[in-house]
Structure formats: structure tokens, C-alpha cells
C-alpha positions as CSV (number, residue, x, y, z in Angstrom):
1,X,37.3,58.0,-4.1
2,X,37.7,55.9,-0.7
3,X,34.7,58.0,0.1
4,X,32.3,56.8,-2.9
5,X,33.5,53.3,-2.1
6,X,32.5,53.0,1.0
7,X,29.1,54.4,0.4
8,X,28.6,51.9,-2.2
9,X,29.5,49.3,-0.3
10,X,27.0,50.8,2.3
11,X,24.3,50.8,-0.2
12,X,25.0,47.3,-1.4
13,X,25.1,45.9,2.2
14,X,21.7,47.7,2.6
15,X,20.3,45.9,-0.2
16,X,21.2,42.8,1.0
17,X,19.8,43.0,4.2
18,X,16.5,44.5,3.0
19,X,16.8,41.3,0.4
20,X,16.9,38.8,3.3
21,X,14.4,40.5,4.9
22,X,12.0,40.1,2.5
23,X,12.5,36.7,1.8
24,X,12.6,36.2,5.2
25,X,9.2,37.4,5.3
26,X,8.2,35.5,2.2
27,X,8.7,32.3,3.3
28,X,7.7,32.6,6.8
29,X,4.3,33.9,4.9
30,X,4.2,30.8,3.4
31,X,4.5,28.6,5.7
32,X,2.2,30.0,7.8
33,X,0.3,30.3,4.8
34,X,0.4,26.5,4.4
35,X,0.2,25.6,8.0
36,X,-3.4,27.7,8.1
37,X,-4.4,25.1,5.6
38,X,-3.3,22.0,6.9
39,X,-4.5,23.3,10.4
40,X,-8.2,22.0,11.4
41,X,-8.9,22.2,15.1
42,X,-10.8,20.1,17.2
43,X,-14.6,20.9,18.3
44,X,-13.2,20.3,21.9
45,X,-10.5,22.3,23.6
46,X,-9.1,19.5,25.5
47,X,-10.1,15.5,25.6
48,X,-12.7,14.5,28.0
49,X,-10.2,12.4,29.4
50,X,-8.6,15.3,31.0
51,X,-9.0,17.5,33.8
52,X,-6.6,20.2,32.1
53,X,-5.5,20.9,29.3
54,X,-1.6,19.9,28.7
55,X,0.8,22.5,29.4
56,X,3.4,22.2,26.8
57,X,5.5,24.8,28.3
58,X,5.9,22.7,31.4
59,X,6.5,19.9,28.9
60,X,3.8,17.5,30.1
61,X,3.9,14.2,29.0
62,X,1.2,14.5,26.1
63,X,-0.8,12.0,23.3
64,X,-0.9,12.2,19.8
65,X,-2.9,10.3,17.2
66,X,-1.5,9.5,13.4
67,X,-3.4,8.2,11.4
68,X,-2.7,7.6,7.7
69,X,-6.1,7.6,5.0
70,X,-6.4,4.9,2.6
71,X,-6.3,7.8,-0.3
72,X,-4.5,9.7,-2.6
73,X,-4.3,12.9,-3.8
74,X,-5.8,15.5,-1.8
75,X,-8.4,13.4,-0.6
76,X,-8.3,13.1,3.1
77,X,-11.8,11.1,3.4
78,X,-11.7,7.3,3.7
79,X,-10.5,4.5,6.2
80,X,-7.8,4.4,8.3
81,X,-5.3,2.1,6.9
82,X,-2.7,3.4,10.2
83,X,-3.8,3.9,13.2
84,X,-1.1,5.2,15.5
85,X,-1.3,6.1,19.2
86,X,1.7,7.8,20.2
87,X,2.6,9.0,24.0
88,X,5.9,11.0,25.1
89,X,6.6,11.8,28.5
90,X,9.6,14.2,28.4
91,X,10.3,13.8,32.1
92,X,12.1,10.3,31.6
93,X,13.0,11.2,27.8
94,X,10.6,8.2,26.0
95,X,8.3,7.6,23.4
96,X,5.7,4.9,23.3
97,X,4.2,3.7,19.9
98,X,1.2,1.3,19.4
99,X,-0.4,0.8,15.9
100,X,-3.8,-0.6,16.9
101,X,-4.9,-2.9,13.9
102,X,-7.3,-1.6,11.5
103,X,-10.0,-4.7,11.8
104,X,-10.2,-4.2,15.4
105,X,-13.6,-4.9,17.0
106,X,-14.8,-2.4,18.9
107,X,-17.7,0.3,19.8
108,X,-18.0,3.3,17.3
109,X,-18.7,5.8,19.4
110,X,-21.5,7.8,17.9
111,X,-23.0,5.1,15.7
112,X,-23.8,2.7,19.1
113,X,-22.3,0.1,16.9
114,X,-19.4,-2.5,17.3
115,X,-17.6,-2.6,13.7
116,X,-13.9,-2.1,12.3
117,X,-11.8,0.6,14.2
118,X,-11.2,1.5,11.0
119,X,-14.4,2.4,9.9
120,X,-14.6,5.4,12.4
121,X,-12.9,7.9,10.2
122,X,-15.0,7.1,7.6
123,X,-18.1,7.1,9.2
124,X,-17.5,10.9,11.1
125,X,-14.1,11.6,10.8
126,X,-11.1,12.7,12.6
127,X,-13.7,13.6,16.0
128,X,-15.4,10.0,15.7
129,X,-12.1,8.3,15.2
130,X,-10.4,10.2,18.2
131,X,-13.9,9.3,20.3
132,X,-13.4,6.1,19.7
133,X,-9.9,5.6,20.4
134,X,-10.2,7.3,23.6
135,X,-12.9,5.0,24.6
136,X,-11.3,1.6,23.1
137,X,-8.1,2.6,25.1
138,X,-9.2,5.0,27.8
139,X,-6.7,7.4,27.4
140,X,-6.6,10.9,26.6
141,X,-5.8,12.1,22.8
142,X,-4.1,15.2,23.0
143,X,-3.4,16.2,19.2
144,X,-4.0,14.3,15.7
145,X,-2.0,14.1,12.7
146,X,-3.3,12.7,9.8
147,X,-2.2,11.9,6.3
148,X,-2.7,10.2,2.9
149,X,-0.8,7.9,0.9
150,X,0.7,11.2,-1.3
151,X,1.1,13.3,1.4
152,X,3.3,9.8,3.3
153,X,5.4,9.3,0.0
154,X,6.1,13.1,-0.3
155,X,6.9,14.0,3.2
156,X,9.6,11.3,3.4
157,X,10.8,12.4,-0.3
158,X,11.3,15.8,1.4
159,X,13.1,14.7,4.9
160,X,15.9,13.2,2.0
161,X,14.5,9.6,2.8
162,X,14.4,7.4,5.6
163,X,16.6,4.6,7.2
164,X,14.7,1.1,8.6
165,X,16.0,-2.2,9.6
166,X,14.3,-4.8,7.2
167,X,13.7,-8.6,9.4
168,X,13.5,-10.3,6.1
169,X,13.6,-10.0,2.3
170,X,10.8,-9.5,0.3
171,X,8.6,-8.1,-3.0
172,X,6.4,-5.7,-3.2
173,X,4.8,-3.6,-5.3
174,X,7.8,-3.4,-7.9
175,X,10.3,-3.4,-4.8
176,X,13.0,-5.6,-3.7
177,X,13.3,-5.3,0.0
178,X,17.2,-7.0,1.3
179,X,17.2,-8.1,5.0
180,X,18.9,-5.5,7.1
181,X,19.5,-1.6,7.1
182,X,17.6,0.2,4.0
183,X,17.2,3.1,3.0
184,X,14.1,4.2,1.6
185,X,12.7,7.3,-0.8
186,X,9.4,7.9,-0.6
187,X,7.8,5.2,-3.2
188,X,9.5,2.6,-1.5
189,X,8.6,3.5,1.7
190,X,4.9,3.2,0.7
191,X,5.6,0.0,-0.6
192,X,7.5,-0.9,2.5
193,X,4.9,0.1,4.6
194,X,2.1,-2.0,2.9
195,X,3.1,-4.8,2.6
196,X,1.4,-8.2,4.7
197,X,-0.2,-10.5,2.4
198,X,3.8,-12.4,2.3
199,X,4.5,-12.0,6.0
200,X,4.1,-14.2,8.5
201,X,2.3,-12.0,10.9
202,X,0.1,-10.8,8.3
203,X,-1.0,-7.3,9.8
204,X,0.6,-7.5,13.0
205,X,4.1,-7.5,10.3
206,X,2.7,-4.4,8.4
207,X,1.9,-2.5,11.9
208,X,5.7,-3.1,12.8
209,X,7.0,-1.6,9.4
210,X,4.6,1.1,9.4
211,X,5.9,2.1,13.3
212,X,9.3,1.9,11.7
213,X,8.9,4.5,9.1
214,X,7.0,7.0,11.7
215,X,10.6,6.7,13.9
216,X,12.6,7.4,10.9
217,X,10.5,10.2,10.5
218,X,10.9,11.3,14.1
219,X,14.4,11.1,13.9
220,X,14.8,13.6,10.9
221,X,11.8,15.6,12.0
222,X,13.3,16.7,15.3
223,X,16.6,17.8,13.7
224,X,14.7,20.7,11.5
225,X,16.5,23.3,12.8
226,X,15.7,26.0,10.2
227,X,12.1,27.3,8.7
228,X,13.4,27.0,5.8
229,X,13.5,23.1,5.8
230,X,9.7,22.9,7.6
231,X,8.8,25.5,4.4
232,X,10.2,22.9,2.0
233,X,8.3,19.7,3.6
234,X,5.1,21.7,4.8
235,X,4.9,22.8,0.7
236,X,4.9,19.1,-0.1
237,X,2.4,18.0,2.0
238,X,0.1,20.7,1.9
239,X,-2.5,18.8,0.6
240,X,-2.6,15.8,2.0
241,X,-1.7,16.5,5.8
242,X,-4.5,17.4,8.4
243,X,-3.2,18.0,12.6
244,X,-4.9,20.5,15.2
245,X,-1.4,21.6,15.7
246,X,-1.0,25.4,15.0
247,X,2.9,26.4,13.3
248,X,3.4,27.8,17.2
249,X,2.4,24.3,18.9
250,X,4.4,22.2,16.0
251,X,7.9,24.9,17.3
252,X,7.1,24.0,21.1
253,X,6.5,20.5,20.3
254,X,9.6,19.9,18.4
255,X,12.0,22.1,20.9
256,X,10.6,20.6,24.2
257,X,10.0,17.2,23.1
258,X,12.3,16.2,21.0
259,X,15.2,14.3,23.2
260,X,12.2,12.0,24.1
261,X,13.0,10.5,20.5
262,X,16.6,8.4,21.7
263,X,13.8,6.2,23.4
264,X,11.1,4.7,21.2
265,X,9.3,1.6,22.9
266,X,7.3,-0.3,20.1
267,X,3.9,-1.6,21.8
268,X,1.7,-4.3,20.1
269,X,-1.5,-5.3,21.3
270,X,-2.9,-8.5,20.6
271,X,-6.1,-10.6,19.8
272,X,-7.7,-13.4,18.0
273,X,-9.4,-13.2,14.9
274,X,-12.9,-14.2,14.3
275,X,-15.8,-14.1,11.7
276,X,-19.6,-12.5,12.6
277,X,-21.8,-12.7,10.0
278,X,-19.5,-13.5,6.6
279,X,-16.7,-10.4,8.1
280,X,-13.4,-10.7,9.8
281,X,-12.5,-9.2,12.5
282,X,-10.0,-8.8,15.0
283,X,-11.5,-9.8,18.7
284,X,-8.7,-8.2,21.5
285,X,-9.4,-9.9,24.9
286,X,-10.9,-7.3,28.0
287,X,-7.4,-7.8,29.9
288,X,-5.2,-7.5,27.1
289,X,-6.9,-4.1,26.5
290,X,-6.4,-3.4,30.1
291,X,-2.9,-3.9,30.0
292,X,-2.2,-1.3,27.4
293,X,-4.2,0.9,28.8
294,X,-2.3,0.9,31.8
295,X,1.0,1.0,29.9
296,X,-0.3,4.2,28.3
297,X,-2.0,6.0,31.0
298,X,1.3,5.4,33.3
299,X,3.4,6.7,30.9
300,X,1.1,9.7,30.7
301,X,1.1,10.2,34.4
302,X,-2.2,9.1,34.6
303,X,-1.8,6.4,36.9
304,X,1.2,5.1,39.6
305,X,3.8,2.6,38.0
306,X,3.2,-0.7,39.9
């Protein structure tokens, strides 16, 4: 009797772990499975900007790009209504943000045009807009992240909403916004993240929300500590997310990287605006550009803090 017992018990533990297994197996399937589809590489293998490649392994400070699409849906075509520039240097633990506004005036590299900065995306893509970031800024772009208004409400929906420090009250698209700590689902976030037309600082406002809700992110992104949480918020966005990152570069990222995150420095660069023929446009002065450039590049390792 003890016998049969402990043979069932043997079998039903056998089950179990061949049970586990196979979900195991299912879902990392499927998030490799969505990562595959979200994953489009770059024509280069490293930015021009670069002599090498960055070696994540010997956690090198590195540059990202995030940029979110003025679309919805699965549509990942369009303008840039975010542009992002984000650098972490893992050696002294910090992050540097800076939203570069989207009516920036500046050389569209491979149109030999000046127009919106904006415009690049829309004109040839992710490649164009990276091009001509790197040559607006000089600095190297090391990976890109880009998503759409869907894929931005649903991926903050799945990280269980995010927490921001509001300056001041305000409406906006159906949402009351109270001065002070919020917490935001994904709707509201949107709407958070839109608004300029009853700020003050107009865009320069909507840059410093939108940098906000990309911390929050980074906070709750770099405590996934399970595949089955990145299965969850990978499922989401599916759709509406685009990065050269492969699932193997996203793990090194996150493990090497992520105590960089306890030191976010919000950058802002600045201009004046101006009309040419009948269109507005935002006209950043030579020097001013220099001096985030340098900000960038020495945070990079690029160049020797003065």
C-alpha cells in the first residue's frame, strides 16, 4: 500500500514537472515568438559615429533612440511626435535624457533639405531619422526603440501604471490632472503626455512630461525579473513596438544597465522660434547645439570632462 503511494506520488510529481516544462517552453516560444516580430535591425552594424561597436558585456556606456509615432493601431509610419535621445554610462551609474523638439530645424540627411526633425521618420524612416539625429547632435545612436500611441497606452497598462510628479493642475483630453504625485494607467498617461496647448512652455512643457513617463517606465522596466512579466508586456505591444534590440540584447541590457536608473539627469535644449515661408519652426543656436553635444559625447566617453 505505502508502496503504490509512493509511486503515485512519483508519477504525479512527474507530471508536474513535465507540465512546467512545457509551459516553460510555451511562453518562452512566445516571447521569442513576439520579440522576432517586433525585432527590425538596422542596415548598419554599428553608427558611423563609432570606431567599434559597443561591448555590452563590458557594459560600455551606450545610446539609445525612442521615439514615439504619431499613430495608432499597428501603424508604425508617420511623424515623430517624441523624439528621445537617451545615453547611460554604467561606469558612474547615470542616465541622461533629452527630448529634442519635434519642429526643430535642421538638415534631413538624405533629402539635402533643412525641415522639421520630425519629418525624418516620415520621409525614410527609422534609418533617416537616426541619420539625422546623429548629424544634428553628433553623437553616436547605438539602438532605437520606437512606438505608437497604442503600443504607449498598452505598455504602461501592462507595467500596472506609472507614477509622475504633476507641476501644475490641468485638463486634458477628458482628464483632470491635480498638482503633485499621480498615478497614471495608460489612457491618462497618453493624455498626460500630450498635452501643451495650456502650458506655459508650450512644447518645451510637453517634452518634460513626456521624459517623465519614459522614467516611470525605466523604473518598472528594470525590476522585470521574470519572463513571464516581459511575455505579458511584449504580448501587448506586439504591434505597435519596433527596436534593433534582439530578446538576448534586451536581457544584457536590463541586467547590466539597470542601476544606472537611480540617476536620471533631464537635458533640455533650447532655441527660438521663427517663421520661413508661412511655417514654424524651431531655430536652436550653433553653440547651444554644441553644448549638448558635448554633454552627450562626455557622458559617452567620447570626449574628456572639462
Amino acid at each position: 500500500m505505502k508502496k503504490k503511494i509512493l509511486i503515485t506520488i512519483g508519477i504525479l510529481f512527474g507530471v508536474l514537472l513535465l507540465s512546467l516544462a512545457a509551459y516553460g517552453f510555451y511562453l518562452y516560444k512566445s516571447v521569442t515568438d513576439t520579440v522576432a516580430e517586433i525585432h527590425v535591425p538596422l542596415e548598419r552594424e554599428q553608427s558611423s559615429k563609432r570606431e567599434i561597436k559597443v561591448d555590452v558585456e563590458q557594459k560600455e556606456p551606450l545610446s539609445f533612440l525612442i521615439t514615439g509615432i504619431d499613430a495608432r493601431g499597428d501603424n508604425l509610419s508617420g511623424r515623430t511626435d517624441t523624439i528621445i535621445v537617451m545615453t547611460v554610462n554604467p561606469e558612474d551609474q547615470s542616465v541622461k535624457m533629452l527630448s529634442i523638439p519635434r519642429d526643430t530645424r535642421t538638415e534631413i540627411v538624405g533629402r539635402g533639405m533643412q525641415d522639421k526633425i520630425n519629418h525624418a521618420h516620415a520621409f525614410g524612416g527609422m534609418e533617416m531619422t537616426i541619420d539625422t539625429v546623429e548629424h544634428f547632435l553628433d553623437i553616436p545612436i547605438d539602438h532605437y526603440v520606437s512606438i505608437n500611441m497604442e503600443g504607449f497606452k498598452g505598455l504602461v497598462d501592462a507595467m500596472g501604471g506609472v507614477t509622475v510628479d504633476n507641476a501644475f493642475a490641468f485638463n486634458q483630453s477628458g482628464h483632470s490632472f491635480a498638482e503633485g504625485e499621480l498615478f497614471l494607467t495608460g489612457d491618462e498617461a497618453l493624455a498626460y503626455a500630450r498635452m501643451r496647448k495650456n502650458d506655459p512652455r508650450g512644447d518645451f512643457g510637453r517634452n518634460d512630461r513626456q521624459r517623465q513617463i519614459v522614467d516611470a517606465v525605466i523604473q518598472e522596466g528594470a525590476q522585470l525579473g521574470s519572463i513571464t512579466r516581459v511575455g505579458d508586456i511584449l504580448g501587448v505591444v506586439g504591434n505597435s513596438v519596433r527596436t534593433d534590440l534582439s530578446l538576448d540584447d534586451m536581457w544584457k541590457v536590463q541586467s547590466k544597465y539597470r542601476d544606472a536608473r537611480h540617476n536620471i539627469a533631464q537635458m533640455e535644449i533650447k532655441g527660438n522660434g521663427t517663421t520661413i515661408n508661412g511655417i514654424y519652426y524651431l531655430q536652436v543656436p550653433e553653440e547651444e547645439i554644441s553644448r549638448v553635444k558635448t554633454e552627450l559625447r562626455t557622458h559617452l566617453g567620447l570626449e574628456t570632462a572639462l
